[in-house]
N, C-alpha and C positions, 0 to 999 in steps of 0.2 A: 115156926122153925127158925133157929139161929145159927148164921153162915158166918165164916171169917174172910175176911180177903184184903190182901194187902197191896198200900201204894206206901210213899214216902214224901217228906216233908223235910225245903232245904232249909239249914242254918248254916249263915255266909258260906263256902262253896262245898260243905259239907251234905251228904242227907241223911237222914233219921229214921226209921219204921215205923211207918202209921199202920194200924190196924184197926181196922174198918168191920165194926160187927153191926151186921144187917137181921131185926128178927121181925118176924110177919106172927098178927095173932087178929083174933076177931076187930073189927071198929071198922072205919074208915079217917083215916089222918096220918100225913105223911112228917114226920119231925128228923129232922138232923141236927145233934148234940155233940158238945168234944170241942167247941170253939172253931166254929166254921165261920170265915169272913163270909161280905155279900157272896160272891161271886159263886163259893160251896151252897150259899142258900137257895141261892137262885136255881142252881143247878135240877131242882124238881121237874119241873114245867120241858128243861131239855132231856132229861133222860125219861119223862111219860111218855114224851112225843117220839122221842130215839127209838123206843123198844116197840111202840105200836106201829110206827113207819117200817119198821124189821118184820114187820107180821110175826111176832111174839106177843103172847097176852099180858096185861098189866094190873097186876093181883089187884083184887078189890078188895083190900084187908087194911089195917091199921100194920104202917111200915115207921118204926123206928131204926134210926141209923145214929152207931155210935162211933165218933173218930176218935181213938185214944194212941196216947195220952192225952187226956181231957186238956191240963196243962198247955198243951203247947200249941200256936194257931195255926191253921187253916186254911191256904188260901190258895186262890187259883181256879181255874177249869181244869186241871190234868185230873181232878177224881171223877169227872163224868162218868168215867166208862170203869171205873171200880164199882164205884155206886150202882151204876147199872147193872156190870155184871154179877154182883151180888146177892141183887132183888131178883133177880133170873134164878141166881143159885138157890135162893129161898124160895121160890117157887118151883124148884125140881126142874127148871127148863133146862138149866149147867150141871152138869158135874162137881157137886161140891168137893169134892174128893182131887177132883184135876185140879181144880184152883189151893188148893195147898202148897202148891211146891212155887208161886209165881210171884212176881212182883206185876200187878196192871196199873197202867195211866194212861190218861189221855184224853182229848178232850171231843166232847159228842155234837154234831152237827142234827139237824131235826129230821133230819132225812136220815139218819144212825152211820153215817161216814165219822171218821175217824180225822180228826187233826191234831197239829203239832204241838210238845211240851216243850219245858225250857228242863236245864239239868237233867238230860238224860243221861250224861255219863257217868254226875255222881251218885245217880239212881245206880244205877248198872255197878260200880265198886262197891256198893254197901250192899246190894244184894249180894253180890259174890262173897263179900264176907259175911254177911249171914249166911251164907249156905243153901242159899236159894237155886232151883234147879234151872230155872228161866226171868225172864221179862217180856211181857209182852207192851207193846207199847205202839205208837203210829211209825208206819211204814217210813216219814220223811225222817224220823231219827233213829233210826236201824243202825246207819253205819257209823253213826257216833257214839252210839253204846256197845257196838260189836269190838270198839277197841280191848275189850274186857274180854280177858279169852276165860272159858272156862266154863261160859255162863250164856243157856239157852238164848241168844235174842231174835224174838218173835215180831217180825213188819207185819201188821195188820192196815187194812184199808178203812173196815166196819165192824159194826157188832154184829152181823152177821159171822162174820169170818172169825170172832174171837170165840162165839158159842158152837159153832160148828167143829171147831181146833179141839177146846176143852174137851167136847162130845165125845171126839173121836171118829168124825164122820170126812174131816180132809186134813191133810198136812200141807203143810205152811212150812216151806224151805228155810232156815236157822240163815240168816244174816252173819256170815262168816269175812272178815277182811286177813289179810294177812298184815299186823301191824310195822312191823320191823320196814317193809317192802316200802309201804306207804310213807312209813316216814321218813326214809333214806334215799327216798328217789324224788324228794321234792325237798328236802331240807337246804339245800344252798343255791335257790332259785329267788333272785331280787327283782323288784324294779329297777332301782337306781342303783346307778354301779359310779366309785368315784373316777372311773376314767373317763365318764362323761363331763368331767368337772374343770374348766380351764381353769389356768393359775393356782392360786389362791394357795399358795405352796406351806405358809405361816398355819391354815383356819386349818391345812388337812392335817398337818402337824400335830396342833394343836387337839384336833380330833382322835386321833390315834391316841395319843397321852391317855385321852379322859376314858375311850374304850377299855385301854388296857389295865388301866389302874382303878375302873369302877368310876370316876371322878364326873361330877357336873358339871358343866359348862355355860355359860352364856357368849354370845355373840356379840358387837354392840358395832353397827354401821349401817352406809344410808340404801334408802331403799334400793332394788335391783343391784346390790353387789352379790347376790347368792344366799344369802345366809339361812334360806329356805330350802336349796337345793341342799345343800352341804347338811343339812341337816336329816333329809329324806336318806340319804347315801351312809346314814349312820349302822343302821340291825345291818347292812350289808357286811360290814368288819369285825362284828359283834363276834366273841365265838359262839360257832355251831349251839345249836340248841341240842340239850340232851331228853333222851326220850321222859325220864321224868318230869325236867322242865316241860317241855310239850304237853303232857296230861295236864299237869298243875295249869298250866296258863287255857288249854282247852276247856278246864274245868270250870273258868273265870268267868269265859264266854257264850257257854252254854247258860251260864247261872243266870248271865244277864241278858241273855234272848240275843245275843250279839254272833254267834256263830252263824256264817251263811252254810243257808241248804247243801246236803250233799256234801259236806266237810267232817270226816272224821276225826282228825289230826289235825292241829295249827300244828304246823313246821317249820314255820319261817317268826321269827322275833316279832313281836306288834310294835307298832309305829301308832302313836296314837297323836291327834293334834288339833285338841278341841277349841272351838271358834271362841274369843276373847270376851263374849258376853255369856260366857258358861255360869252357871249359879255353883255354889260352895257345895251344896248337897252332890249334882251333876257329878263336880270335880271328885268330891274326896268320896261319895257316895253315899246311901242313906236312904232317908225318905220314911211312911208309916211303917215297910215290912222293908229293913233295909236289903237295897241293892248293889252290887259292885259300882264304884265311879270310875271315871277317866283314871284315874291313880292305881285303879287296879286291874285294869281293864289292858293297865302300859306294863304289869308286873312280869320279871323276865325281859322286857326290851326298852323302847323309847317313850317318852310323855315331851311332847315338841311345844310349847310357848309361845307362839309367836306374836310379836308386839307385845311381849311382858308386860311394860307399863298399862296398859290398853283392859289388863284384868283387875275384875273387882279387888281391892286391896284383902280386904277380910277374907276371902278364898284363898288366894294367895299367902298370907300371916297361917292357914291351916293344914298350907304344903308343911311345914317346920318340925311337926312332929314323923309324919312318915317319911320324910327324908332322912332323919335321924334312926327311925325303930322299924323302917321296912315294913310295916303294919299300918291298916288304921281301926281302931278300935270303935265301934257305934255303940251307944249304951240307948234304949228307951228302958219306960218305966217297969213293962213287964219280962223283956230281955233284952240281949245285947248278942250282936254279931262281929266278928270278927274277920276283915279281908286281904290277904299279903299284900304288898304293895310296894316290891324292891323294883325299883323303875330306874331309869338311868334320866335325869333331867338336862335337856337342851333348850335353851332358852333364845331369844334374837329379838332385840329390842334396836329401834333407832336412835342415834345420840342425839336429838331432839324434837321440839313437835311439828317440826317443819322436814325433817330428817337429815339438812345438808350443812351441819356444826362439824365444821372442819374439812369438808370437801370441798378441794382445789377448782371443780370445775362446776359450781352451784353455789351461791351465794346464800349465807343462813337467813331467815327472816326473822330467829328469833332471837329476845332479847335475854340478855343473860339469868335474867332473874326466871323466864320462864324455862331455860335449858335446866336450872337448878329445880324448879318445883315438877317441872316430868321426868326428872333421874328421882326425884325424891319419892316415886312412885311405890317404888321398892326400897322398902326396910332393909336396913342395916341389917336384922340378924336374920332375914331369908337372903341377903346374899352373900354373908359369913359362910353360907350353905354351898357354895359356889364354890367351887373347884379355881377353876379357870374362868379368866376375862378376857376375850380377845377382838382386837379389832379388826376389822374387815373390810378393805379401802376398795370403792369397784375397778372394775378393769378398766385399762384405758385400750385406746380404740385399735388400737400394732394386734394387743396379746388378744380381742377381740378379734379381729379379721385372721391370725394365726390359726387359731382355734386348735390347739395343742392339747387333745387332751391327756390325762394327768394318770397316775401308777395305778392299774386295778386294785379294786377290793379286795383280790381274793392273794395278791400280796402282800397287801396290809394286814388281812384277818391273819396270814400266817407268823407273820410279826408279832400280833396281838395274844393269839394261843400259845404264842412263846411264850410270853411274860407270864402271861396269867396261868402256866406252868410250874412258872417258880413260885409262885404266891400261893397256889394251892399248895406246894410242899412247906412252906414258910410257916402258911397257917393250918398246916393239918390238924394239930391238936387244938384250934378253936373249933367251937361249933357254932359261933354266932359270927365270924369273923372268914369272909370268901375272899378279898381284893384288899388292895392298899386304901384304895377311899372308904374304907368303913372301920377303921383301924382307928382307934383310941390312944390319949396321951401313954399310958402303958406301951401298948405297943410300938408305938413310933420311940420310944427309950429303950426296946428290946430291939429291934429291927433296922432303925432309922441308924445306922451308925456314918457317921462324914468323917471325914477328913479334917485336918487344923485348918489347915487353908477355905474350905469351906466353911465352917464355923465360923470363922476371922467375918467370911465376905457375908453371912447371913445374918451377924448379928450387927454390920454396918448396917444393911437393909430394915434392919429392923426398927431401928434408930431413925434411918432417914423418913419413912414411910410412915413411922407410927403405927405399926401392925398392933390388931390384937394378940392375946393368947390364940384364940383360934384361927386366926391369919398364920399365924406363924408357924403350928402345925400341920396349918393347907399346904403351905409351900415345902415343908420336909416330906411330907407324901406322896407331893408332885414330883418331888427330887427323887422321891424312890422308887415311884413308877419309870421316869427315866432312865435310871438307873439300872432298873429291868429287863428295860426294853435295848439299853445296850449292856445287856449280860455282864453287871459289875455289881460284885457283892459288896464295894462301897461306895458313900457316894459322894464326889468331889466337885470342885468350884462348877464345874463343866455344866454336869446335873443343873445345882442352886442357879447358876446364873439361868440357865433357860428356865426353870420353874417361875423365877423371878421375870420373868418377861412375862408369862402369860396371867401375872398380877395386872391389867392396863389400867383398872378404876381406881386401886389403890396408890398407883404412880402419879393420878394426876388428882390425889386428894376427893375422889368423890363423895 
């Protein structure tokens, strides 16, 4: 007898319709074909023992199983309990007929309990677009695929409870959230808030610019002046996440097993801030069946650096592209996936290997030749990539015992959705184009309009500093984030001059 039953198979945060044809005929030998990695193969041995544990019998017949498209791999535990349920359906235990209208996964313990998959929300949109009537899938990701309205999602525990369902013999309560609710009543909930932030009146400045104009940053000062804080207190000003954003970046997280239990909705920006001995793959992502990295993992909010120099150089040289293309693209030999990757990059690095070059109240131990070979840690054209440089002097001991702290977030962020107000009307008719920091020499000759006086003082700068081509566009951006953010449709010496401050590497020749 031959049965159909369907699961899905992700590409990058996408998922695909596998279908899973199960037929039982005389022999004894159990085969799974369709390009099943180990984990599908193995998968025998847990679902004999799942289904005999359930007090279900386990056909004595020769069972092939076909996962098509042959084409495309395989992999995982989430087809446990398809598999399962389908050798059941060809043995007349299930309802082949129920199982028509379902998407099933999930993965079988030997006792026939039910555990947790990754990608259940992209499972649960593609179903919905197929036209599927339900998902039944493990209990712990119910309210993550319940964000998908429209569409049956069924919390099961066992396979018990999924044959019993099909049968017709109990109902099983539809995992229902109200999505709107959930996301708006936790969306502008931080940790760090910058009123916790003493001083530092230049870096929050500074900070604000790079929010409101898209723009990266790096930090560069000695140890304990902040530059970690200051950085955490950044998705706080961000603006509001929009419910699409939210799915898309939810989507990122479930792909990559990274979504904690009981989370339907990420609602708050990710902050991501991977330790300095990260590998290249880790970072940008990848691996035999590729995975999301840090890079995409920070897509829609922060990807934090800390001690830049400190990272493998070659990981770092492969930040350059998704900085640039908001993507990173994986190719292997038999395919290639693809993962967004629009991150906002903060960087904090110390100005040397000792960290106290130039601090008045620490004496540096290092020698100049080695202050040059640890800035030279970082290439030139990953920090062309760089918005903003600013230095970050620590507090002395008055503003310390003061403890004054500094303007909430939440009116900064009001500041910030200003700007990036006008930028979305600016660039309504791009489609590849949201903010001033992603804006091209075109654009910046459309947009970027200064003043004589400006001009006069940018191209002294430009002369004196030795800018690049692309230095010199950094700072017209920066001017026109400014610019923005004090509601001037042009942009004068005022703008140039502060964009030109938060140049500090290129004033002092690095």
């Amino acid at each position: 007898m031959l049965v159909k039953t369907y699961a899905a198979s992700i590409n990058g945060i996408d998922a695909e319709l596998i279908t899973i044809e199960v037929n039982l005929s005389s022999g004894f030998r159990f085969s799974i074909v369709g390009l099943p990695d180990s984990a599908v193969k193995e998968s025998q041995d847990r679902i004999t023992t799942a289904i005999m544990n359930s007090d279900y019998p386990f056909p004595r017949k020769q069972i092939v199983i076909n996962l098509a498209p042959a084409y495309m791999r395989k992999e995982g535990t989430g087809y446990d309990l398809t598999l399962a349920v389908g050798i059941l359906a060809a043995s007349d235990v299930v309802s082949a007929e129920a199982l028509e209208g379902y998407i099933v996964m999930g993965e079988l313990s030997l006792d026939g309990s039910v555990r947790g998959i990754t990608a259940s929300l992209s499972i649960a949109i593609m179903a919905k677009h197929l036209g599927f009537k339900g998902f039944i899938l493990p209990k712990e990701n119910a309210k993550e695929a319940a964000v998908v309205s429209g569409l049956d999602i069924i919390g099961v525990e066992s396979l018990t409870e999924v044959v019993e369902f099909l049968n017709g013999n109990i109902q099983i309560e539809k995992t229902v959230i109200d999505t709107q609710e959930c996301f708006f009543s936790k969306r502008d909930i931080f940790e760090s808030d910058f009123k916790e932030v003493c001083g530092q009146e230049t870096a929050k400045r500074a900070i604000e610019i790079a929010v409101a104009g898209g723009h990266n940053l790096i930090m560069i000062g000695t140890p304990g002046s902040g530059k970690s804080m200051l950085a955490k207190c950044v998705p706080s000003i961000m603006p509001s996440f929009t419910l699409d954003e939210a799915l898309e970046t939810t989507k990122i997280h479930s792909v990559a097993g990274q979504l904690p239990k009981d989370t339907s909705l990420m609602t708050t920006r990710p902050f991501r801030s991977p330790h300095n001995n990260v590998s290249g793959v880790a970072l940008l992502g990848g691996g035999s069946y590729p995975k999301p990295g840090e890079i995409s993992l920070a897509h829609n909010g922060v990807l934090f650096l800390d001690e830049l120099p400190q990272y493998n150089r070659a990981a770092l040289e492969e930040l350059r592209q998704p900085l640039e293309d908001h993507k990173i693209s994986i190719s292997r030999a038999k395919f290639s996936a693809e993962f967004p990757s629009s991150f906002m990059l903060i960087a904090a690095m110390n100005p040397c290997p000792c960290g106290h070059y130039g601090d008045p109240n620490h004496e540096c131990t290092c020698s100049q030749i080695e202050v040059q070979k640890y800035m030279s840690r970082i290439s030139g054209p990953l920090m062309d990539r760089i918005d903003l440089q600013v230095k970050i002097s620590p507090l002395s001991h008055k503003e310390l015992l003061e403890n004054k702290g500094g303007e909430a977030s939440a009116n900064i962020r009001a500041r910030v959705e200003k700007a990036r107000k006008i930028q979305q009307e600016r660039f309504r008719d791009e489609k590849t184009i949201h903010c001033n920091g992603q804006m091209e020499k075109r654009h910046c000759d459309m947009y970027c309009k200064i003043s004589s006086e400006a001009e006069e003082l940018l191209e002294k700068a430009m002369k004196k500093l030795n800018f690049s081509a692309r230095g010199y566009f950094k700072v017209l951006k920066l001017a026109r984030t400014i610019a923005d953010l004090a509601d001037s449709v042009e942009i004068d010496s005022t703008h140039v001059k502060e964009a030109l401050s938060y140049r500090s590497l290129d004033r002092e020749n690095w």
